[in-house]
KOLMIZA-239417 format. One line per 4 residues: number of its first residue (from 1); for each residue x, y, z of C-alpha. Coordinates in steps of 0.05 Angstrom, whole numbers, plus 5000, padded with zeros to 4 digits. Layout:
N
NUM	X Y Z ~ ...
//
This chain:
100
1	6267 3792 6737 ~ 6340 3801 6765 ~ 6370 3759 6706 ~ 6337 3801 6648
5	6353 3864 6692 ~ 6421 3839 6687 ~ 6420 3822 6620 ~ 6396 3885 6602
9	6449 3926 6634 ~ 6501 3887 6605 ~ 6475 3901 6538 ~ 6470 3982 6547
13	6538 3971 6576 ~ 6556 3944 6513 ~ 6523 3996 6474 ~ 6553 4043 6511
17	6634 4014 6503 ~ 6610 4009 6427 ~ 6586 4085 6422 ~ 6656 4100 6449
21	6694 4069 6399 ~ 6658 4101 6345 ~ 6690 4164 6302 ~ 6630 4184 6268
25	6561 4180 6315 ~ 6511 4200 6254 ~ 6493 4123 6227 ~ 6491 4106 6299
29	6448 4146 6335 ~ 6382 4104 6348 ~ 6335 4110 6413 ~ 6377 4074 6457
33	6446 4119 6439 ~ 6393 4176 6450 ~ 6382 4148 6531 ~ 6450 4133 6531
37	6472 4205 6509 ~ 6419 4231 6563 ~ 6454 4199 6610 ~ 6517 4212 6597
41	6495 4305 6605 ~ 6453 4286 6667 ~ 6382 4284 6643 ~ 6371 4219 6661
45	6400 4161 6711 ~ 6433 4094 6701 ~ 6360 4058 6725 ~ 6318 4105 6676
49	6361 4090 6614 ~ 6350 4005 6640 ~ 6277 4013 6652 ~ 6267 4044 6581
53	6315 3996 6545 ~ 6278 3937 6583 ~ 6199 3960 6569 ~ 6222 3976 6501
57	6251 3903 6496 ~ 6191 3869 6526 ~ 6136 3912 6497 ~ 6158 3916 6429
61	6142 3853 6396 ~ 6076 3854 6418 ~ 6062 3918 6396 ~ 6091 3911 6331
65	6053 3837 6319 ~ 5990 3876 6325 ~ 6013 3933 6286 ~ 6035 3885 6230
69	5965 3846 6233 ~ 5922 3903 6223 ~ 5971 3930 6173 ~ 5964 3854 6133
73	5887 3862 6145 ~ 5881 3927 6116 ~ 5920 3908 6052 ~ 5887 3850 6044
77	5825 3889 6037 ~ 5838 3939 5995 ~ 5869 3897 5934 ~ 5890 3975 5888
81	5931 3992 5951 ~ 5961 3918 5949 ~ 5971 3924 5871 ~ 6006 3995 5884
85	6054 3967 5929 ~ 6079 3912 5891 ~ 6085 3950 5837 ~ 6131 3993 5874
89	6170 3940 5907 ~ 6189 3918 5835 ~ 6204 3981 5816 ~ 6258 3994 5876
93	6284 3919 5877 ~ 6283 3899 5803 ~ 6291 3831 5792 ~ 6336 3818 5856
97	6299 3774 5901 ~ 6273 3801 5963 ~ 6312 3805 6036 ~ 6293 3822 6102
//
């Protein structure tokens, strides 16, 4: 539990010397810049901003396996909404393959 706390905070400390560095925050402002910038006026402490970037870390991929599952499911069972979708894909990507 120490080494991932440990991790962790070297991570937001990274985040944080990146967000520094930046000249324009716009592209760059995801949940964890949000803690960060919470910090930074007060509304929140150095162990608050951890313990969210740490639950977040462990939680999420979980969370979104199930979330993708029932979303797989659910397509899978309604073939129009399947058809729809590809259609669309082709429309946006053309005949460029597919990336992540």
């Amino acid at each position: 539990s120490k080494d991932l706390k440990g991790a962790m905070e070297i991570l937001i400390e990274q985040k944080r010397q990146k967000l520094s560095t930046l000249e324009k925050l716009d592209e760059h402002m995801d949940f964890a810049s949000q803690l960060i910038f919470a910090q930074n006026r007060g509304d929140l402490t150095a162990e608050n901003v951890n313990q969210c970037v740490l639950e977040m870390m462990i939680a999420a991929p979980d969370t979104l396996s199930v979330t993708l599952f029932f979303m797989l499911i659910l397509i899978a069972e309604h073939p129009t909404v399947e058809e729809e979708m590809m259609r669309e894909i082709e429309t946006v990507v053309g005949k460029q393959e597919l990336q992540s």
